[in-house]
C-alpha positions as CSV (number, residue, x, y, z in Angstrom):
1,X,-12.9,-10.4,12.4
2,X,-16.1,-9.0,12.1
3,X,-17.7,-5.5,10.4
4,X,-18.1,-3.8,14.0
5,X,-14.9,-5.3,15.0
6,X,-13.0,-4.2,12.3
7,X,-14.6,-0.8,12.3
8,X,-13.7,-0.6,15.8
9,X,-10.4,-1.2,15.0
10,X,-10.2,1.7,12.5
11,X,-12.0,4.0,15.5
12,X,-15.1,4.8,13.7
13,X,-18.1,5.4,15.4
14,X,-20.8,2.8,14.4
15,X,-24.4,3.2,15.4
16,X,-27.0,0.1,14.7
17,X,-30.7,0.8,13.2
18,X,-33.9,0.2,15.2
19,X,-34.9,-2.6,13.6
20,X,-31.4,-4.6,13.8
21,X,-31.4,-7.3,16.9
22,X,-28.3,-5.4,18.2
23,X,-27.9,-2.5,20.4
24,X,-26.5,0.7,19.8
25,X,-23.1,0.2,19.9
26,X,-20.0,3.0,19.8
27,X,-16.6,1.6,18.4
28,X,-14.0,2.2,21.1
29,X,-10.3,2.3,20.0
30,X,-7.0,2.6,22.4
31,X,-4.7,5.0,21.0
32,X,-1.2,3.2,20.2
33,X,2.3,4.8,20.1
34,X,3.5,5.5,16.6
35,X,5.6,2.5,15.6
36,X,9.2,3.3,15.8
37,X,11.8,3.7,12.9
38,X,12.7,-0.3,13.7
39,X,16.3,-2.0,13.6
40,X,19.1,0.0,11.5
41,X,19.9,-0.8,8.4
42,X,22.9,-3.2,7.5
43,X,25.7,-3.4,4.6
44,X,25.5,-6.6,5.0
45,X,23.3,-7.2,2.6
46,X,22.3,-10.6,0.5
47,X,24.3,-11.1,-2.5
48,X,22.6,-9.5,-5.7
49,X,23.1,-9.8,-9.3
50,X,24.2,-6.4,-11.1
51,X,21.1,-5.1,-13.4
52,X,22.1,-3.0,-16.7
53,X,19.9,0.0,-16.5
54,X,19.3,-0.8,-20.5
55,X,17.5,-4.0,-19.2
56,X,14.6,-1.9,-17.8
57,X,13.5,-1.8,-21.6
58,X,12.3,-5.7,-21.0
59,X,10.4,-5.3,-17.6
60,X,7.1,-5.1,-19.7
61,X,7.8,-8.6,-21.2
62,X,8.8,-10.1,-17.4
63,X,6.1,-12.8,-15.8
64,X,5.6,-13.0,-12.5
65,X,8.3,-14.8,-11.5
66,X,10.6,-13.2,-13.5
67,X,9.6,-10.2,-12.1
68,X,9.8,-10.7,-8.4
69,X,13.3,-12.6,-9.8
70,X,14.4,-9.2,-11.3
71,X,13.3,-7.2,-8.4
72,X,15.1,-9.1,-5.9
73,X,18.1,-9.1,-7.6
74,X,17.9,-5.0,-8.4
75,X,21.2,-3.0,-8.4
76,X,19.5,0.0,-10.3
77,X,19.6,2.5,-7.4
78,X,21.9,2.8,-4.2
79,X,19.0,1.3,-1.5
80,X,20.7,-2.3,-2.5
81,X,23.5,-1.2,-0.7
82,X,21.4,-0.7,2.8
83,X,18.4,-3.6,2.1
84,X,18.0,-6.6,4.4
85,X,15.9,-7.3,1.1
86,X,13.8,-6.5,-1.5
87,X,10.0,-6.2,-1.0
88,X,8.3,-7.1,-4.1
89,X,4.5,-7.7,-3.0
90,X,2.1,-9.9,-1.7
91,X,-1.6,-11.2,-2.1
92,X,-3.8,-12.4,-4.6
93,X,-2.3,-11.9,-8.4
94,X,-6.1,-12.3,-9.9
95,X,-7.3,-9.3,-7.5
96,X,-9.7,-6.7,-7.9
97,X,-8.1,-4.7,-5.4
98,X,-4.9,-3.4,-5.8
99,X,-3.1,-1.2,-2.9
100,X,0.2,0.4,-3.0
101,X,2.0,1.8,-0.4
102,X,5.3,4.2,-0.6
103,X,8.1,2.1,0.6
104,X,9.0,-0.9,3.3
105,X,9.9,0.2,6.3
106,X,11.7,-1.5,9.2
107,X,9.7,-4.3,9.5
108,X,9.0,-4.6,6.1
109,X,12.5,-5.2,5.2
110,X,13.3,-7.8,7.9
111,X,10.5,-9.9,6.2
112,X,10.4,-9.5,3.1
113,X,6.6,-8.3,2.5
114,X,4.9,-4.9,2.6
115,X,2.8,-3.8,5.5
116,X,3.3,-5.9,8.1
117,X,3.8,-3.5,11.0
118,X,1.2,-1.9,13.2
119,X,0.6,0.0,10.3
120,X,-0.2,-3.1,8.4
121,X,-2.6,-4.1,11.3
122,X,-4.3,-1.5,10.7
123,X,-4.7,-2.1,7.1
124,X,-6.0,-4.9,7.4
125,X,-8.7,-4.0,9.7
126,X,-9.8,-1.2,7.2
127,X,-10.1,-3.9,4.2
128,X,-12.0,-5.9,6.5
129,X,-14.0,-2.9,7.1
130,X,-15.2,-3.4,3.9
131,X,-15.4,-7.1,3.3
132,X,-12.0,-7.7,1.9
133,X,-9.5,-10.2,3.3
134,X,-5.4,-9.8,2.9
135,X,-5.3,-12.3,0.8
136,X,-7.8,-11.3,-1.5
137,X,-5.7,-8.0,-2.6
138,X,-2.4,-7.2,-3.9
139,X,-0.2,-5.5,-2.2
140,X,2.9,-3.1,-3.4
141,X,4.9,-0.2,-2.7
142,X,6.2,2.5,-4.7
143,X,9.8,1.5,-3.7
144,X,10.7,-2.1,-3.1
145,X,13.6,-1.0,-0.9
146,X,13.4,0.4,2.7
147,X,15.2,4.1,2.5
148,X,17.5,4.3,5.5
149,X,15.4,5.6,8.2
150,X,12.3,5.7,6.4
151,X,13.0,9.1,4.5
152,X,11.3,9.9,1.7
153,X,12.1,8.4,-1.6
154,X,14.1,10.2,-3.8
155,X,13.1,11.0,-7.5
156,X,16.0,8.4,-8.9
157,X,15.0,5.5,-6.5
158,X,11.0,6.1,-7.8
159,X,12.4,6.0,-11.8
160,X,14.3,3.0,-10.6
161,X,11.4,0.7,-9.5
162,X,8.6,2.5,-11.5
163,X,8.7,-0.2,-14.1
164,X,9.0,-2.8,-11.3
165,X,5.0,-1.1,-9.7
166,X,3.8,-0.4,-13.7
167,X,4.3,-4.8,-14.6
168,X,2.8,-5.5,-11.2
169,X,-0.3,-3.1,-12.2
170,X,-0.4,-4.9,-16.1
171,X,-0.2,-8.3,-14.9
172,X,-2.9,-7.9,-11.8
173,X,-5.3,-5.7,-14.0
174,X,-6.8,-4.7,-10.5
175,X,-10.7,-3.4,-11.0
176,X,-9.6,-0.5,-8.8
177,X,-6.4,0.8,-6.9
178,X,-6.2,2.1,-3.3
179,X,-3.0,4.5,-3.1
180,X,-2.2,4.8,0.4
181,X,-0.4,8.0,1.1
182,X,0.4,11.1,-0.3
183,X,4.1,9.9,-1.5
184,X,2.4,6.6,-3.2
185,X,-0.2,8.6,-4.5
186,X,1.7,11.7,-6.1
187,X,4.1,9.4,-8.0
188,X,1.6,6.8,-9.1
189,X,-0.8,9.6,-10.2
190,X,2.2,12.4,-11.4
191,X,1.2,15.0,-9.5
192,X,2.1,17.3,-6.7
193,X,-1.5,17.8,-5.0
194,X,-1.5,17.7,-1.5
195,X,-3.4,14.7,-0.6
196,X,-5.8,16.6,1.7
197,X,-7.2,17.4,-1.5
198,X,-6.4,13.8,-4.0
199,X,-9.0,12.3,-1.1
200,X,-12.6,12.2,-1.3
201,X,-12.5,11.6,-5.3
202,X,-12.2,9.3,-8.2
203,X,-8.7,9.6,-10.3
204,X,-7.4,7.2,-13.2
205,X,-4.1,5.4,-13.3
206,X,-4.1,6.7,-17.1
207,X,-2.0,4.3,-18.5
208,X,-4.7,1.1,-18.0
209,X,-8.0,3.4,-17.5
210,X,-7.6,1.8,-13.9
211,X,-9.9,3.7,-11.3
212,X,-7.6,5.2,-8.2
213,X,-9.1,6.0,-4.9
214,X,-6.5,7.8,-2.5
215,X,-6.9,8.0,1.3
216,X,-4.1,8.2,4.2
217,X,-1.2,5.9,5.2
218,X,-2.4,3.5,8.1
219,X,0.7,5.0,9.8
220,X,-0.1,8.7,9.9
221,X,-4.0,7.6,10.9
222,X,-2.0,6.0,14.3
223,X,-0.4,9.7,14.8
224,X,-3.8,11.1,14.0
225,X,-6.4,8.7,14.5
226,X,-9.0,11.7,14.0
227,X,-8.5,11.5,10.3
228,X,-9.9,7.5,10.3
229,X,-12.9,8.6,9.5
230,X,-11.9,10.3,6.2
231,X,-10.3,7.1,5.4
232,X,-13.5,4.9,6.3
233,X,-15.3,7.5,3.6
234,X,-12.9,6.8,0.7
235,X,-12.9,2.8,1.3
236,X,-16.7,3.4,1.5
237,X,-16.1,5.7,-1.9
238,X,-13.8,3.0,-3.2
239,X,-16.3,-0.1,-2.5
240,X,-19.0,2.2,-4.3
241,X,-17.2,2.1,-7.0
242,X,-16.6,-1.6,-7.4
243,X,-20.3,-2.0,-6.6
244,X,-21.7,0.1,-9.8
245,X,-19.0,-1.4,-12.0
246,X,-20.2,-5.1,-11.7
């Protein structure tokens, strides 16, 4: 997919220069439905190991495949009991970009990987946007199992998995991080600031000096598809950023 094609995706108006072969152009988008809450949840889930909470201790010490063997196998917090499966992440290990999300949703939990909706879509179109390929990022979520019918996570289910997100963030040693969301980006920052106002700015993931953009989840811009064009500013903000720091 191309720049214009991408941007056209995100609904942002692009306008060629003069001196470019092309003609002005104006990105056209169709409005979607929001995507729906997806297939119920099931008790019927895949067998799981029991994890000692005391265990958590070790997470720091956990390569990658230990890791994603330890998340998938996570009895810490009661969303084992309602998973299809754990979600642990997806992309490229060695990335500069880092993106974390709040939690799978329907479709997320069905296959196993984060983003893969229309609200993934729509990711991807914005990371094209700005040159970047799925592949070339990590993805992860706050929680790396779906609440039942999407709710918000709850303060317990966040301590749960926070050590799960924190050895995903030491072992990628992103350049930058994209927090998508204001859920994603309250508990990966600590704070409580509306995101209207995390937006637009540079923050730090303190505990690795790590720069943090924040923008909106690509499923509130398909409910609001005004707001892309904040979003298009902080990826522009974001790739600034990676441009001055080499």
């Amino acid at each position: 997919m191309d720049k214009l094609a991408c941007l056209d995706a995100m609904g942002i108006d692009v306008w060629v220069r003069r001196e470019q072969p092309s003609l002005p152009a104006k990105a056209i988008i169709e409005i979607v439905n929001e995507e729906s809450a997806g297939a119920t949840t099931t008790e019927e889930a895949d067998p799981v190991v029991a994890i000692n909470p005391s265990k958590q201790n070790d997470v720091g010490a956990l390569d990658w495949e230990q890791l994603e063997q330890r998340v998938l196998a996570c009895t810490l917090c009661e969303l084992h009991k309602t998973r299809t499966q754990a979600v642990f992440g997806v992309g490229n290990k060695d990335a500069d970009w880092m993106i974390i999300g709040e939690a799978p949703g329907a479709e997320e939990d069905r296959h196993g990987e984060p983003f893969v909706g229309r609200a993934g879509q729509l990711l991807n179109a914005m990371l094209e946007a700005v040159g970047l390929k799925r592949e070339e990022v990590f993805i992860a979520n706050v929680l790396k199992c779906r609440p039942p019918n999407n709710r918000d996570p709850r303060a317990e289910e966040v301590a749960s998995c926070e050590p799960y997100l924190k050895r995903q963030i030491e072992l990628v040693q992103p350049k930058i991080i994209l927090c998508v969301g204001r859920i994603a980006a309250q508990n990966l920052l600590k704070t409580d600031m509306p995101i209207g106002r995390m937006r637009g700015r540079k923050h730090v993931y303190e505990p690795l000096n790590i720069p943090v953009i924040v923008t909106y989840h690509p499923a509130y811009l398909l409910r609001s598809p005004t707001e892309k064009r904040k979003s298009w500013q902080d990826l522009l903000l974001a790739r600034s950023l990676m441009e001055s720091a080499g």
